[in-house]
Structure formats: C-alpha cells, structure tokens
C-alpha positions as CSV (number, residue, x, y, z in Angstrom):
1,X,-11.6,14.7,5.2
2,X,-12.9,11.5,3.8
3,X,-10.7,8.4,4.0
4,X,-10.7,5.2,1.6
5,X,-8.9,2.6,3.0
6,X,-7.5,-0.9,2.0
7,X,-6.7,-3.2,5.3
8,X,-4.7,-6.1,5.6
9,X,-3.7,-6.6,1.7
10,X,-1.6,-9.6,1.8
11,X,0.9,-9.5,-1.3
12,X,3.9,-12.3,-2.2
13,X,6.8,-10.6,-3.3
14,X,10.7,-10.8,-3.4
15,X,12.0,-8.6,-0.7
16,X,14.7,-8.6,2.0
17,X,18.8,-7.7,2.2
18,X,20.1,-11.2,2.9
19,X,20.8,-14.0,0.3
20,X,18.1,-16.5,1.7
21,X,14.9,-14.2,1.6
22,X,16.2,-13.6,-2.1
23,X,15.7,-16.9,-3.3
24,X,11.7,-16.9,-2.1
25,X,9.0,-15.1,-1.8
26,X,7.6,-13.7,1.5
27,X,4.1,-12.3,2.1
28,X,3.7,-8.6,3.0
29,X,0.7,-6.9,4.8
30,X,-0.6,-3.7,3.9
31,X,-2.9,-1.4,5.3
32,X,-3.6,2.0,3.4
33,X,-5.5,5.0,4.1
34,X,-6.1,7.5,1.3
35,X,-7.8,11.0,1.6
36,X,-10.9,11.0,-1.0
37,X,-13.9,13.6,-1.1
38,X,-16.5,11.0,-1.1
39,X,-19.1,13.2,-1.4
40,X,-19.5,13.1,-5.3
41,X,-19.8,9.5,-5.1
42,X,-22.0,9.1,-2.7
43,X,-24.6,11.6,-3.8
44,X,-24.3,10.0,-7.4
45,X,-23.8,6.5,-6.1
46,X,-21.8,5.5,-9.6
47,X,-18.4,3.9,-9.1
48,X,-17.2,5.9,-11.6
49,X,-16.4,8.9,-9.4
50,X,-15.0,6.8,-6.4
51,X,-11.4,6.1,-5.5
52,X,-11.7,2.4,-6.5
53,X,-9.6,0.5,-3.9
54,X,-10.5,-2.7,-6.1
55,X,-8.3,-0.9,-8.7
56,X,-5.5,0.4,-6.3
57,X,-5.3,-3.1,-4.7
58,X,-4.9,-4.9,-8.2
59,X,-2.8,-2.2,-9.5
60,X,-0.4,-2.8,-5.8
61,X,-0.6,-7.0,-6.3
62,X,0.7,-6.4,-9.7
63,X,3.7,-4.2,-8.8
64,X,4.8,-5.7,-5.7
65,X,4.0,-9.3,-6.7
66,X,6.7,-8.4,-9.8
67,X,9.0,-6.4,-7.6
68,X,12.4,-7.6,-6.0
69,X,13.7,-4.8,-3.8
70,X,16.2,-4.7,-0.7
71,X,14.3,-3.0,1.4
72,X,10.6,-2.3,3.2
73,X,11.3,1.3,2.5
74,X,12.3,1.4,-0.8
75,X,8.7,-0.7,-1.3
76,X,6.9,1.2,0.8
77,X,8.1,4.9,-1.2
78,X,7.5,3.6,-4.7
79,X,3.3,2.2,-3.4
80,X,2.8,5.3,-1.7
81,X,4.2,7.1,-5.2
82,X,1.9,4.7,-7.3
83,X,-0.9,5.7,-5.5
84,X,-0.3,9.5,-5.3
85,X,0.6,10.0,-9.1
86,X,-1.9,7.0,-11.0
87,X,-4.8,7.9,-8.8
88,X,-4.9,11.6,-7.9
89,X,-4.5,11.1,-4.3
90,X,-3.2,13.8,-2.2
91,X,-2.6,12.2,1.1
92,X,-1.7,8.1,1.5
93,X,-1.0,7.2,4.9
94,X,0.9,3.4,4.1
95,X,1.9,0.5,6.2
96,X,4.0,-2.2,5.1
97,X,4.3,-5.3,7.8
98,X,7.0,-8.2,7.1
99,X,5.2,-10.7,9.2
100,X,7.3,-13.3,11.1
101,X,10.7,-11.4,9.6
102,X,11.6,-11.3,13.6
103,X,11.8,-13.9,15.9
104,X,9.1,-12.4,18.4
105,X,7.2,-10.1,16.6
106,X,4.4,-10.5,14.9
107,X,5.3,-8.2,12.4
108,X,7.9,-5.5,11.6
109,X,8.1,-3.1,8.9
110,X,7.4,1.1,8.2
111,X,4.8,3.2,7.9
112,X,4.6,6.6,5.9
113,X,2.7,9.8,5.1
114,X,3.2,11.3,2.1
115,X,1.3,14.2,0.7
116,X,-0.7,16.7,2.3
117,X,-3.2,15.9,5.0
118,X,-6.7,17.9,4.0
119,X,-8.5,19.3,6.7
C-alpha cells in the first residue's frame, strides 16, 4: 500500500463548545494519510493520475476555513468524508490538533481511520 500524505496543514476556522471560541477563529493542525496506488503515476509521471494533495488541501482550507462546528469530531468525520467520497480514496487515516486549547499541552484533538486499510 502506497500512502499520500498532507502534514501539518494549518487551517483558521470557527470551532469549539463555549461562547468565547465562537466569536473567533482558532487555527487547526492537520495531518493526513491517504492510501493511493502510486504506481500509475509514477510510471507515467503526469499529475493527472495522482492523488493531488495540492487539491485535497485547497478543497480542506475551503471547507473548514467556512465551517463553524461544536466539535473536533464532528470536523474531523465530515474531512475524512470529503476525502473518501470527492477523491476516491479508500482509506484516510486523519488527525485534527487544537493547538494551545489546553493549558499544558501542546495540542489536543482526534484522530480517525475510516475506510479499509489495503494490504
């Protein structure tokens, strides 16, 4: 199995439960891992038959930077359903960070698997 993967996408977007982090925007981290047979690409070496992750990252800016949900999950289910159904991928492994949303942490947040892992 081939992975294509996106690290460290920083997006600005409405998100949080309380009435304060619904009045501004925070910045979000993502880092995404997305099963792809590369081997068509690379034997062609056209773009064209890649899973572009200049497209899935602009496609992700544009829905979370327009999004105002409640919660990391709820975020993290409809990105890793974006990427599933709009780009034919059958596995997305998806990490969502909420930097400095704890006193302590670095970072809190989920990460999911949805799909089927290929071999």
């Amino acid at each position: 199995m081939d992975i294509v993967f996106i690290e460290d996408l920083r997006i600005d977007a409405v998100i949080g439960i309380y009435d304060w982090e619904r009045r501004v925007r925070q910045t979000l981290a993502f880092d995404i891992e997305m099963a792809f047979d590369n081997t068509a690409p690379a034997a062609s070496d056209d773009i064209a038959h890649t899973l572009n992750y200049k497209d899935v990252s602009k496609r992700l800016i544009e829905y979370v930077g327009g999004s105002s949900f409640g919660l990391v999950e709820t975020l993290a289910e409809r990105c890793a359903a974006i990427i599933r159904e709009e780009f034919g991928v059958s596995w997305v492994r998806l990490k969502l960070s909420k930097p400095g949303a704890v006193r302590g942490a670095r970072a809190v947040g989920v990460r999911i698997e949805r799909g089927t892992r290929p071999q």
